[in-house]
VEXDREN-2710 file (C-alpha; in Angstrom, 1 decimal):
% VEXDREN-2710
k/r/px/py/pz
1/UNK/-16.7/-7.3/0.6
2/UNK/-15.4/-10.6/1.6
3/UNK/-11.8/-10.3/1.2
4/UNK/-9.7/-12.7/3.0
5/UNK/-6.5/-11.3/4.8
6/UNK/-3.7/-13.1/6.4
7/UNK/-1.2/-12.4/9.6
8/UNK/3.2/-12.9/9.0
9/UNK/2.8/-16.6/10.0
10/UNK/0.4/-17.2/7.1
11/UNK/-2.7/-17.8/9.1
12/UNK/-6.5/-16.7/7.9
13/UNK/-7.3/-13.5/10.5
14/UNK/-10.9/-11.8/10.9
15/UNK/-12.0/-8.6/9.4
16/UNK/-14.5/-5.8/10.2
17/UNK/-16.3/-4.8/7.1
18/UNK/-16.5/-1.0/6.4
19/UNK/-19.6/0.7/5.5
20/UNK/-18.2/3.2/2.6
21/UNK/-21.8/4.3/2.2
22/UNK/-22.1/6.0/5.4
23/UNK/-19.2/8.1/4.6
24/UNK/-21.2/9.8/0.8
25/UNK/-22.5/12.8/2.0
26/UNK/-25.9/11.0/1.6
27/UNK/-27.1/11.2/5.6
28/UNK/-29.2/13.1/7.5
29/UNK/-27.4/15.8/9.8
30/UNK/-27.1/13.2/12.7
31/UNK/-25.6/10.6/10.8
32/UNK/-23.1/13.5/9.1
33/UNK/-22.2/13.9/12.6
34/UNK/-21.8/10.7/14.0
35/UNK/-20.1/9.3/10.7
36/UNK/-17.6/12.6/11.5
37/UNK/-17.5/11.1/15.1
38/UNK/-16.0/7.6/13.4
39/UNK/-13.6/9.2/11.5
40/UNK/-12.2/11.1/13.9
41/UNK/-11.8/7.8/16.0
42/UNK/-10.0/5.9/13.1
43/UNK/-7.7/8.7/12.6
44/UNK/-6.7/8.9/16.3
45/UNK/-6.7/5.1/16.2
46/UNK/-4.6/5.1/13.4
47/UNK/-2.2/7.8/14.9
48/UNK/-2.2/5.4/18.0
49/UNK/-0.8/2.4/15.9
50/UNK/1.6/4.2/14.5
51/UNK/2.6/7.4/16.7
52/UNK/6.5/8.1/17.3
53/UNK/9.3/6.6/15.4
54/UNK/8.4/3.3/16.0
55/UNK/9.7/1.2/13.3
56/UNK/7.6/-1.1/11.3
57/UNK/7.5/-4.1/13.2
58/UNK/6.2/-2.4/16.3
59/UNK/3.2/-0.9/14.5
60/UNK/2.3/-4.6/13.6
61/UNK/2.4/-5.9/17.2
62/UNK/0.3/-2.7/18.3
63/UNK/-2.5/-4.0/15.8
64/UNK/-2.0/-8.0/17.3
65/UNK/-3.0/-6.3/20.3
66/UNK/-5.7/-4.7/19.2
67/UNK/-7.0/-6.7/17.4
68/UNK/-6.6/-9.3/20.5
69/UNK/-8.3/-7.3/22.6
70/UNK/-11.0/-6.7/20.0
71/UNK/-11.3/-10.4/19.6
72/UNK/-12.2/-10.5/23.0
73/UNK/-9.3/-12.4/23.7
74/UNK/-9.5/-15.0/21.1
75/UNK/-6.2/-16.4/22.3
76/UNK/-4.5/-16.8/25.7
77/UNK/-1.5/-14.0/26.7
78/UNK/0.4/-17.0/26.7
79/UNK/-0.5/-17.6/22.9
80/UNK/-0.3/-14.1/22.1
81/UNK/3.2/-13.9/23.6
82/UNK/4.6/-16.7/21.8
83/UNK/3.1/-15.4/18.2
84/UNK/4.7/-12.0/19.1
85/UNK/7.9/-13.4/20.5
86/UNK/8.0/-12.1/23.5
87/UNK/7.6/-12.5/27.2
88/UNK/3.9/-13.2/28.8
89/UNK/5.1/-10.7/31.0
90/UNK/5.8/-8.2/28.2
91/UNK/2.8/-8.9/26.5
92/UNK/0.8/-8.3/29.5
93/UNK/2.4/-4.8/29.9
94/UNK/1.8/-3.7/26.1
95/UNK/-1.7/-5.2/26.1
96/UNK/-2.4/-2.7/29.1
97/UNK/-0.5/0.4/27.3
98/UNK/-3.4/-0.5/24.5
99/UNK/-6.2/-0.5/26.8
100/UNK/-4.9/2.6/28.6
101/UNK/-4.7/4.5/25.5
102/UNK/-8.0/2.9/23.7
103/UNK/-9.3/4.9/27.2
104/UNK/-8.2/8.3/26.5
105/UNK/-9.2/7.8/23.0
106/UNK/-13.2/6.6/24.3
107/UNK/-12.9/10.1/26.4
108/UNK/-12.3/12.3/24.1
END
């Protein structure tokens, strides 16, 4: 699949394809387990995003950080700060709540 997706501002951003096969039933036992073992990261991923009441717009900046740190950093914090509209000091706190809780989530 080579769908094209785009951020607020209108510009082209990358994407991770998803291998739907691997999720059929179709695997041997150790691939059954370890496509259980992804799942159960993107659902605690996902509840990460969006955990608590926060309102829309704070889900979205959770996955520009993410996805920055993903990127390995495609962009400066400086960058980052100014597409987000916020501090570089503010994005430097959030971006290490991310990496704190991407942590706890590789632990488990």
């Amino acid at each position: 699949m080579n769908d094209t997706a785009f951020d607020d501002d209108g510009n082209r951003i990358g994407q991770t394809g998803f291998d739907y096969d691997a999720m059929d039933g179709t695997q041997e036992p150790q691939d059954r387990d370890d496509a259980r073992a992804r799942q159960e990261l993107f659902r605690r991923v996902i509840q990460f995003l969006a955990s608590g009441e926060a309102p829309a717009v704070a889900v979205g900046r959770r996955v520009i950080l993410l996805a920055h740190l993903l990127h390995d950093n495609a962009v400066t914090q400086r960058q980052l700060a100014r597409k987000l509209r916020l501090s570089p000091g503010r994005v430097s706190q959030l971006l290490n709540v991310v990496k704190r809780e991407l942590a706890t989530l590789a632990k488990d």
